[in-house]
N, C-alpha and C positions, 0 to 999 in steps of 0.2 A: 504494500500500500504506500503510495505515497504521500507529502505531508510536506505543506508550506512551513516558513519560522512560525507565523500566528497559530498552526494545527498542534505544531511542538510545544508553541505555549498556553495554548491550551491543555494539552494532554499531559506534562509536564511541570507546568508550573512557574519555568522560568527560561533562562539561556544556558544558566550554570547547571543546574538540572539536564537539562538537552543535554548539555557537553558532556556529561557525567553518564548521559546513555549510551553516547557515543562512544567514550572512552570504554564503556562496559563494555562493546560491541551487538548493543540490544537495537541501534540506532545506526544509521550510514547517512553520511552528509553526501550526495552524490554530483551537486554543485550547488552553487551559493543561494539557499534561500529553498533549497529541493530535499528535504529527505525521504527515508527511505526504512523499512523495517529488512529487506534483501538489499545485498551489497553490491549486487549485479541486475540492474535495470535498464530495459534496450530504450537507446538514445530517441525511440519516436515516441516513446510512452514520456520521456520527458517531456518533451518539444508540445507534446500536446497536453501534460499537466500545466504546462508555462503558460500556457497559449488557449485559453480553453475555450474560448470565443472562434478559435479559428476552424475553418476546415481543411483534412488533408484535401489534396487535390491533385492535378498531373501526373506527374511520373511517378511520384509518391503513393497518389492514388491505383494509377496503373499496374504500379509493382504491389499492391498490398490485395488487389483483385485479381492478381497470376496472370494479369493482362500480357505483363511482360518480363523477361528476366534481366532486362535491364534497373542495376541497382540506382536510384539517384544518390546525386552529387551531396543533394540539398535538402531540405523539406521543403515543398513546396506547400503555401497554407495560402488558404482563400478567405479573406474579412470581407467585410461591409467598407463601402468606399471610405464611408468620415472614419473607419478605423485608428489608430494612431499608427505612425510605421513601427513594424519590428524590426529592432538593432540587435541580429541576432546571425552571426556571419554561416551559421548551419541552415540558414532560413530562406527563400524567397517567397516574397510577399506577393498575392494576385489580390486587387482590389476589387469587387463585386458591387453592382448596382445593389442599391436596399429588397427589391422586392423581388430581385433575384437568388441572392446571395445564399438564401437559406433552403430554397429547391433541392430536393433530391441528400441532404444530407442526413446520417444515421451515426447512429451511434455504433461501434463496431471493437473486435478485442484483437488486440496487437501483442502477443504470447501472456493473456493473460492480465493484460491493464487497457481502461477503455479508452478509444482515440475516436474523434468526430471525422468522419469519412463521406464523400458524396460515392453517392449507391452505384451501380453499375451503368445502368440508366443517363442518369445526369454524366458521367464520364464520357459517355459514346457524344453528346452535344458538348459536352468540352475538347473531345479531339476534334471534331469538326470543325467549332467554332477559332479554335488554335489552330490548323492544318498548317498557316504560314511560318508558324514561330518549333514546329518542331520535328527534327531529322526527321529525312525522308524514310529510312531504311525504322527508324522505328515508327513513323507513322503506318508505313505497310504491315508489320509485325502486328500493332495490334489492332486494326483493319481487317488483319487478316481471323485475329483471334476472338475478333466480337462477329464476323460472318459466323462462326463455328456457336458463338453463345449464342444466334439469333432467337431460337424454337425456347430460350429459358429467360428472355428479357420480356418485360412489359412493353409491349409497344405505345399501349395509351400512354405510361408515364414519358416513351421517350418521345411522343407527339407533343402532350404537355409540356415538357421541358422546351423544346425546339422552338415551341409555337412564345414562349415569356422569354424568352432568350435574348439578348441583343445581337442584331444580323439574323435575325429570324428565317428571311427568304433563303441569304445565302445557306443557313444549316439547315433548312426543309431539305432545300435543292439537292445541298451534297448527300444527305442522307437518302432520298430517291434515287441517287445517280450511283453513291459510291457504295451503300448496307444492303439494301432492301431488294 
């Protein structure tokens, strides 16, 4: 489980308490302001306790949906436009229209800790709506890997998403031309 300074102070009592569980080994500080009751917690389960507002999304999303075996670089997280930016160099930030931003996103477990993830759904209009901004050879790869999901996707929700989306026509279009 994971636990901000304020979870520790409450659960604990103080700072010197903390540090004392710490010391004990009952406790793991696993970066500043993040702890932890296990000493070994994967780097998205953080990013998304920091971040809880955010959604994964891209390649981050892609690779957590076996879209693709390409690992990212980064975490890619999707906020609400007025979000404030994250300074956070493991991070890139996508800023989302308001009344899109929250479409298609779930709550989902990452070995075991929860991370906010858009559904499979809303990804396939995320690869389309991105086509320009991401490699060719992995845009085919996972093109090629959502033909293969076609018969276990909602198609209503990926009409829905396409149809609230910004570039709406162009991701109908490609979606007729290039999934369907």
């Amino acid at each position: 489980m994971l636990m901000s300074r304020d979870d520790c102070l409450r659960r604990y009592g103080s700072d010197y308490l903390t540090a004392q569980q710490i010391k004990a080994g009952q406790l793991f500080q696993i970066e500043k302001g993040v702890y932890s009751d296990q000493e070994c917690v994967p780097e998205q389960a953080v990013i998304a306790f920091k971040y809880p507002k955010a959604i994964m999304t891209m390649t981050s999303a892609f690779y957590h949906h076996g879209l693709t075996d390409v690992i990212p670089d980064k975490f890619d997280l999707a906020t609400d436009r007025d979000a404030a930016k994250i300074r956070d160099s493991r991070v890139h930030q996508y800023f989302m229209p308001h009344d899109f931003c929250e479409d298609g996103a779930e709550l989902a477990d990452a070995q075991g800790y929860p991370i906010r993830v858009y559904n499979r759904e809303r990804m396939l209009i995320e690869l389309l709506r991105n086509k320009a901004t991401i490699p060719f050879d992995l845009y085919k790869e996972i093109l090629l890997n959502y033909r293969k999901l076609l018969p276990q996707l909602d198609i209503q929700k990926i009409q829905d998403y396409a149809m609230a989306s910004p570039k709406s026509n162009m991701v109908m279009n490609a979606l007729q031309m290039e999934v369907m």
